[in-house]
DRENTORTI-851521 format. One line per field, with one value per residue (C-alpha): residue number from 1; z, x, y negated. Coordinates in steps of 0.5 Angstrom, whole numbers, always signed. Each point is the difference from the previous one (the first is absolute). Example, Ala and Ser with C-alpha at 12.3 -4.5 7.8 and 13.67 -1.06 7.14 Angstrom:
BEGIN
nr <- (1|2)
Z <- (+16|-2)
X <- (+25|+2)
Y <- (+9|-7)
//
This chain:
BEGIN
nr <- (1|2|3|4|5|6|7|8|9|10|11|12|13|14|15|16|17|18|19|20|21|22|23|24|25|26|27|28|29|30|31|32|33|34|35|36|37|38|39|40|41|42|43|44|45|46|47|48|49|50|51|52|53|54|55|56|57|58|59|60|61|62|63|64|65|66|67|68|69|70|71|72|73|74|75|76|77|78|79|80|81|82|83|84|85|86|87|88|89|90|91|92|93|94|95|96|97|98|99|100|101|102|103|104|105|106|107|108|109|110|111|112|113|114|115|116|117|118|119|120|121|122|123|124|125|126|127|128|129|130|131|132|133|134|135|136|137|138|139|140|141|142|143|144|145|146|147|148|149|150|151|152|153|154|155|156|157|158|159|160|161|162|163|164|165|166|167|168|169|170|171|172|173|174|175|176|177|178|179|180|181|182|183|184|185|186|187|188|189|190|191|192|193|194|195|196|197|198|199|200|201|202|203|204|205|206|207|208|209|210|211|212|213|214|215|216|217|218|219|220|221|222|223|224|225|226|227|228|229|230|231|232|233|234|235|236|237|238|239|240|241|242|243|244|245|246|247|248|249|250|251|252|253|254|255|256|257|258|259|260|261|262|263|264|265|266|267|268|269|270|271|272|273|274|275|276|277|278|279|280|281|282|283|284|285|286|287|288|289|290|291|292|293|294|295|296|297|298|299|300|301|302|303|304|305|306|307|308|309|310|311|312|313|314|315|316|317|318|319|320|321|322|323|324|325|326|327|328|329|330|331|332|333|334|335|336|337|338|339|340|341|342|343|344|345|346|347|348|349|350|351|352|353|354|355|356|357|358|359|360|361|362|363|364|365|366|367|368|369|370|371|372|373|374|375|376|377|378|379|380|381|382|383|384|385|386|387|388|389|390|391|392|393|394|395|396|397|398|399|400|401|402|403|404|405|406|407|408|409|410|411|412|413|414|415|416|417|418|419|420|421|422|423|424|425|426|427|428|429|430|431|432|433|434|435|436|437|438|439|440|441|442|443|444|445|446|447|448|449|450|451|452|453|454|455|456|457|458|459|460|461|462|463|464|465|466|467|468|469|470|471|472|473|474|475|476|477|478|479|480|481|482|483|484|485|486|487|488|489|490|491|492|493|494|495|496|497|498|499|500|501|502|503|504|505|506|507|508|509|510)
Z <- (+0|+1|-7|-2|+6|-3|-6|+3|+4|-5|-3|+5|+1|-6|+0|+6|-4|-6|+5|+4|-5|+2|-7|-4|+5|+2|-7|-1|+5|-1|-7|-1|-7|-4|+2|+7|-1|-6|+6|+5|-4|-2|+8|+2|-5|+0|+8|+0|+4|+4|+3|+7|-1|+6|+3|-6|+5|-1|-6|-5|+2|+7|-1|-3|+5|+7|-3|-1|+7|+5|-6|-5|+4|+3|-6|-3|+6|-2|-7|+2|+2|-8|-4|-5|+0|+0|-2|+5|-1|+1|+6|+3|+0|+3|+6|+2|+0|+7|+4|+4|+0|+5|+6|+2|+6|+7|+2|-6|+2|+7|-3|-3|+6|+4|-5|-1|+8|+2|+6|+1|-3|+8|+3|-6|+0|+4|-4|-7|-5|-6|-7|+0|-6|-6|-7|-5|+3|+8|+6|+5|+8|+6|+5|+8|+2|+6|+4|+1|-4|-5|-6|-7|-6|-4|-7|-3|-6|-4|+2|-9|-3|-1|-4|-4|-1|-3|-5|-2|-1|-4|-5|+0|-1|-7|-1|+0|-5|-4|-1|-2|-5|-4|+2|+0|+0|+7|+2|+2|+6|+3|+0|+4|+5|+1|+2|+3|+5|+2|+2|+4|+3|+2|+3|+5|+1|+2|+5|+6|+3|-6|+1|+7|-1|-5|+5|+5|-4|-2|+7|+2|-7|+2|+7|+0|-4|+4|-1|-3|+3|-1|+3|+4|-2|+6|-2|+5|-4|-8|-4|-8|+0|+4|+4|+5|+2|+4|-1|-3|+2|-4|-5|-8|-4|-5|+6|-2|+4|+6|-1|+1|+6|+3|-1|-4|-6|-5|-4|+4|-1|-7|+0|+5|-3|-6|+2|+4|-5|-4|+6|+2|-8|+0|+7|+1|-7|+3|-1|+1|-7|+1|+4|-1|+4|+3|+2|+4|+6|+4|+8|+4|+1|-7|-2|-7|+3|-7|-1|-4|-2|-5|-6|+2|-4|+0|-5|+1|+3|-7|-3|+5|-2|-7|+2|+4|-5|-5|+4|+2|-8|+0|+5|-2|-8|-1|-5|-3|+7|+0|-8|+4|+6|-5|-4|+6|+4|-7|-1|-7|-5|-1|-7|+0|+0|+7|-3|-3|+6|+3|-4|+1|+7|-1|-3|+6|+5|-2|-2|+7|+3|-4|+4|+6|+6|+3|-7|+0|+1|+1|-2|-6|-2|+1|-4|-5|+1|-1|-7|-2|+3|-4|-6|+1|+2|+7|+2|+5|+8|+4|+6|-3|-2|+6|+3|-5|+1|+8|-1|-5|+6|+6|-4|+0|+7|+1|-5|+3|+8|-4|-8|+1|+1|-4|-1|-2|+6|+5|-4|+1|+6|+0|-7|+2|+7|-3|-5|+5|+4|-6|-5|+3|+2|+6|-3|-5|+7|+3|-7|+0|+7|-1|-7|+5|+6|-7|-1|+6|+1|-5|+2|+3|-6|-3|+1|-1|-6|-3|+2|-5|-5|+0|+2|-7|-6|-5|+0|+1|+2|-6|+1|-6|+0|-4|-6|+0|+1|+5|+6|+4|+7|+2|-1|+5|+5|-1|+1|+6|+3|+0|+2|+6|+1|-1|+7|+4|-1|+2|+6|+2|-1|+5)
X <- (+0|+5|+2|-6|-1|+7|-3|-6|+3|+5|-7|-3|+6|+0|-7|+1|+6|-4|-6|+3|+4|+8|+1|+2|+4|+5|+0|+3|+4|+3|+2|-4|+2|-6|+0|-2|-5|-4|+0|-3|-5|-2|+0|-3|-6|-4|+0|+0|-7|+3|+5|-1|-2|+5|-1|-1|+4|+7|+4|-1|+6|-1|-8|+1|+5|-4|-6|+4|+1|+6|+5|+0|+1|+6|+3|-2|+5|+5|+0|+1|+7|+1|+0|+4|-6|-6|+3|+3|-7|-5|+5|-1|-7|+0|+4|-5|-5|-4|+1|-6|-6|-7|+2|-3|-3|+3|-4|+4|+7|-2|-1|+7|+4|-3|+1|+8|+1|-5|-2|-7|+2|-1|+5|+5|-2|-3|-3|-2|-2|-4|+5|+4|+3|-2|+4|+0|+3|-2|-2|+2|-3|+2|+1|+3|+4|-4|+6|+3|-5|+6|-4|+1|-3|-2|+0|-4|-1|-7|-3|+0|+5|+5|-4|-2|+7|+2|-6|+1|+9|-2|-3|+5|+4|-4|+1|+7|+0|-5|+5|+6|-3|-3|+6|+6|+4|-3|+3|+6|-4|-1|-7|-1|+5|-3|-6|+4|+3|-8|-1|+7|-2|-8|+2|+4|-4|-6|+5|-1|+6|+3|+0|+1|+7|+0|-1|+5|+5|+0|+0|+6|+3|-1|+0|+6|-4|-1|-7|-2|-4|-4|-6|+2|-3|-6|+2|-3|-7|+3|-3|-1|-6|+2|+5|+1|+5|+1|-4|+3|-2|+0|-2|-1|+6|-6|-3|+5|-5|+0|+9|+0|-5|+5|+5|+4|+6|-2|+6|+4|-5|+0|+8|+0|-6|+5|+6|-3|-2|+7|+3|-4|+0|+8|+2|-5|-1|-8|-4|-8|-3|-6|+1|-6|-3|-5|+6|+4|-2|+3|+0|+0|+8|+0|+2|-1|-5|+0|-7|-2|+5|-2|+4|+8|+5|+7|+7|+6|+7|+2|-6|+0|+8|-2|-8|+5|+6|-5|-3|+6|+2|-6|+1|+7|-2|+5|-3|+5|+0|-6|+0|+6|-5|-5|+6|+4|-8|-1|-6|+1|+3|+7|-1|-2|+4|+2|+1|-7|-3|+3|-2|-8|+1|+3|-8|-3|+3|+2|-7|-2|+6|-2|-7|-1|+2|-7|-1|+5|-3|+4|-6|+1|+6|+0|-7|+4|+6|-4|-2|+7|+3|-6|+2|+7|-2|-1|-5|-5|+2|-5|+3|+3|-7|-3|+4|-1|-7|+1|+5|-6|-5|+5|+2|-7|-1|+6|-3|-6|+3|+5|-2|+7|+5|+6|+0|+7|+3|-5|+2|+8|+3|-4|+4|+5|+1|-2|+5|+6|-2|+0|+4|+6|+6|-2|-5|+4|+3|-6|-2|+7|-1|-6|+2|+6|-6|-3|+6|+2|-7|+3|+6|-2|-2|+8|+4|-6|-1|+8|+1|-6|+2|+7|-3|-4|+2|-5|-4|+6|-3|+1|-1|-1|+3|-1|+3|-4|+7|-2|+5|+1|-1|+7|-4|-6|+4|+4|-6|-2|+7|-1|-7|+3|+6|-5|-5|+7|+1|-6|+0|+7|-4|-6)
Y <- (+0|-5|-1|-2|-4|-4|-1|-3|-4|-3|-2|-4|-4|-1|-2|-4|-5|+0|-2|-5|-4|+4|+5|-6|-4|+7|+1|-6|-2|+8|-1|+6|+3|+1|+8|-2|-6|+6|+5|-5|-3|+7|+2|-6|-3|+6|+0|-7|+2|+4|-5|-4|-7|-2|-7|-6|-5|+4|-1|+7|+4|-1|+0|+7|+3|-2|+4|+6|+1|+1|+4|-5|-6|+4|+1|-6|-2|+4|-2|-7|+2|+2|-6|+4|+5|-4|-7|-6|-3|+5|+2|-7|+2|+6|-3|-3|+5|+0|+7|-2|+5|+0|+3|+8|+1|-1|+8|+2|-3|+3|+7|+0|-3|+6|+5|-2|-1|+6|-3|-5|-7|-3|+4|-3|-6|-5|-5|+1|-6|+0|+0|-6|+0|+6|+1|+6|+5|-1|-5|-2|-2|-4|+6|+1|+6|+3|+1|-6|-5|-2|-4|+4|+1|+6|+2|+5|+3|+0|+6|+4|-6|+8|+3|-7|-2|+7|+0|-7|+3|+5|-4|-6|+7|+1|-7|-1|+6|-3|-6|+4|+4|-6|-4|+3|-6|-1|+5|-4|-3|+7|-1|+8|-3|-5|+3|+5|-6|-2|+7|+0|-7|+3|+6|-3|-5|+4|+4|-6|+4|-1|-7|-1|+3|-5|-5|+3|+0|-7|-3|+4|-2|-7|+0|-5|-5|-6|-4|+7|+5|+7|+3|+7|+6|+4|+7|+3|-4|+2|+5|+1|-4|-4|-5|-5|-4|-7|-5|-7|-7|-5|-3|+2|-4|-3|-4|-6|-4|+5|+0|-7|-1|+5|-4|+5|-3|+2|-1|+5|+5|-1|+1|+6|+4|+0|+0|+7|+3|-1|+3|+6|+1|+0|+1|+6|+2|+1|-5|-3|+2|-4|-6|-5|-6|+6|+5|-7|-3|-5|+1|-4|+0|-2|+7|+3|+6|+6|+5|+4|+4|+5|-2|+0|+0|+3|-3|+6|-4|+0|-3|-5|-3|+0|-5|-4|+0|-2|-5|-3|-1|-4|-5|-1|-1|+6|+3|+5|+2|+2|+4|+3|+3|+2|+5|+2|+3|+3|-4|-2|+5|+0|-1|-7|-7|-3|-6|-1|+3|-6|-5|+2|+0|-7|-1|+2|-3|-8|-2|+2|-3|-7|+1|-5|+4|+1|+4|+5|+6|+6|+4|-2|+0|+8|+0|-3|+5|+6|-3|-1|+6|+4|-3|+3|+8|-1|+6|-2|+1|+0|-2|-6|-3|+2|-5|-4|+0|+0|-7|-4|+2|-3|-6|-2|+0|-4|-5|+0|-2|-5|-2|-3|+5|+2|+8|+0|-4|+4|+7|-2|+2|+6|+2|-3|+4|+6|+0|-2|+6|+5|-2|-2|+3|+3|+3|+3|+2|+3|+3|+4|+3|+2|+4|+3|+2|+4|+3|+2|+4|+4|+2|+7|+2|-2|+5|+6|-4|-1|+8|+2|-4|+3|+8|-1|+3|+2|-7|-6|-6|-5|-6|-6|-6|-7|+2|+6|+4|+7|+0|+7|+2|-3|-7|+1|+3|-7|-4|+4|-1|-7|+0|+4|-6|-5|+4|+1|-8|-1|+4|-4|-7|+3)
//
């Protein structure tokens, strides 16, 4: 059955594009080839009458995403971090897609609270409030621990979104097919993979334990940040369907009125809400994915308090020095610099010119640099980046572009605290510290020690491993060099002697 429960509901979304004014507006902004804009309309005119009407106040791609229920506005959410798949201006408007729906009931939200727990809701909880906030995928309640009267706040699961997730995946699934199959060209852009990440990213999110890890992580990752702070995990109160964690005073980072009456410098908070987010992006290498004005408040200490910490991201030691050195180029103008990181990583083919490569950087990053300091916006100049890199082979890096959509978004709360600030001069000294840190010599000096401890765990296995070469007669080892000449089993035991030196020095300098 659920191949044509697929094909049904490609039709009625199709439908509902159709129907609310959005199948034009996504083709177009797609670049569609004509394949694909044929196979939508032969999707979507004749179910036309199936599709749902949707809320006329809403633009149409907007409009037409909020009838389709919780699935399709979280994947139009992921969709806004792929400009490159969808387009920079119809990414722009996924962005701002509203993760709000009605609230379930309380009773409903209570049944879950005391499956997960096993226990009646009163022996956990003293209190128990009505929703204070509802999104796609759960709500969440202001509570009381029944044993020491702590105030928290419960998050709870929709009671069926499992069940309605995974149909709607499977049909995203028969989409992205669709698109590869009438479009090859498309395949470029991986459209399986991006589904494969939507369904990758729910998954985790419809396991609350799943994100309070998430969040306990993040307050031990960034535990040292002054002005900072996290709310703490109940674990004993955690569950799959639900979690609790402290609850966060404060007040939303769009209330600018409520931030003023408290008294608040909004221009520091600008500059810190960005410089952190570098710093957890570089310095950590784990970062908040979905740090919008509705997951920030501002305590009454003038902390930055992080929610929600369903999408996280991660960048490996490697691809954070390469985003940092990038980032460095930029800001000092030193386009060839910037070329060169972009070779060394692997990003661009080998086969193509370094020079012109630089000097399409150069296009991207001067005319930004003419702009009046409170246009510069970094966000841009990565969007730019990416179409210039594409130009050059650069295959898509999920990572990258999430981080990108992850700067576009911080550097709108930044400018909505203070219209006036320069990124670039608030961006510096976290680049510039991080680069200190980890490209310097004494990185280079921690990076050696570290490849010497790999080594050194190896060195049990040496002198095993150099008598079974020598013992062996049939098979020799052979190993191949640059030149493509074969050496015999002399020049491995070589190398494993040296490797074996290399250990005993080690253990000398420890």
């Amino acid at each position: 059955m659920r191949g044509p429960h697929n094909i049904w509901r490609l039709a009625r979304t199709a439908g509902t594009f159709e129907r609310t004014g959005a199948m034009d507006v996504v083709l177009d902004q797609m670049a569609a080839p004509k394949p694909v804009r044929i196979a939508a309309r032969v999707l979507g005119w004749p179910f036309r009458w199936l599709g749902y009407e949707g809320d006329p106040t809403l633009p149409p791609v907007t409009r037409a995403i909020t009838a389709l229920g919780p699935s399709y506005i979280k994947f139009g959410q992921i969709l806004s971090t792929r400009p490159d798949f969808v387009g920079p201006d119809l990414a722009v408007q996924l962005r701002v897609l509203q993760d709000k729906l009605p609230p379930f009931p309380t009773a409903a939200a209570r049944r879950v609270v005391e499956r997960e727990l096993g226990v009646p809701l009163e022996t956990a909880f003293s209190e128990f409030s009505e929703p204070v906030a509802a999104a796609s995928i759960a709500q969440v309640h202001r509570a009381r621990l029944a044993e020491n009267g702590k105030k928290v706040a419960v998050k709870v699961l929709r009671p069926g979104i499992a069940r309605a997730f995974r149909k709607d995946i499977d049909a995203f699934y028969l989409g992205a097919r669709v698109v590869e199959l009438v479009a090859p060209g498309s395949r470029r852009l991986r459209p399986m993979d991006v589904i494969a990440h939507f369904d990758a990213t729910v998954q985790q999110e419809l396991d609350l334990r799943t994100e309070a890890a998430a969040a306990s992580e993040f307050k031990a990752t960034t535990a040292r940040d002054e002005g900072f702070s996290v709310p703490g995990v109940e674990w004993n109160h955690c569950g799959r369907s639900m979690m609790t964690l402290d609850w966060a005073e404060g007040v939303q980072m769009a209330d600018i009125a409520a931030i003023d009456a408290a008294g608040h410098d909004r221009r520091a908070l600008a500059d810190r809400v960005l410089q952190l987010f570098l710093r957890h992006a570089l310095r950590d290498g784990y970062f908040h994915a979905d740090m919008h004005q509705g997951n920030l408040k501002v305590a009454p200490s003038g902390e930055i308090v992080a929610l929600d910490f369903g999408i996280m991201g991660r960048l490996d030691e490697y691809t954070r020095r390469v985003y940092a050195e990038i980032l460095m180029g930029f800001i000092r103008r030193d386009y060839r610099r910037v070329a060169e990181v972009h070779f060394e990583a692997g990003y661009v083919p080998a086969d193509r010119d370094v020079d012109l490569f630089a000097q399409a950087l150069r296009a991207v990053g001067e005319p930004i640099f003419g702009m009046d300091a409170s246009r510069i916006s970094m966000g841009r100049l990565l969007a730019y980046l990416f179409e210039v890199t594409e130009r050059f082979g650069m295959e898509t890096r999920t990572e990258l572009i999430l981080l990108q959509r992850t700067m576009v978004v911080v550097e709108g709360v930044a400018r909505t605290l203070n219209p006036h600030m320069n990124i670039w001069e608030a961006a510096r000294p976290e680049v510039e510290r991080y680069i200190r840190d980890n490209l310097g010599p004494q990185a280079f000096a921690r990076d050696l020690w570290r490849t010497a401890q790999v080594l050194s765990r190896f060195g049990p296995h040496l002198p095993q491993t150099v008598d079974a070469v020598l013992r062996r007669e049939r098979a020799p080892v052979t190993v191949v060099s640059r030149d493509g000449a074969r050496a015999g089993p002399l020049w491995f035991v070589a190398g494993a002697v040296a490797m074996a030196l290399a250990v005993l020095v080690v253990g000398a300098l420890g």
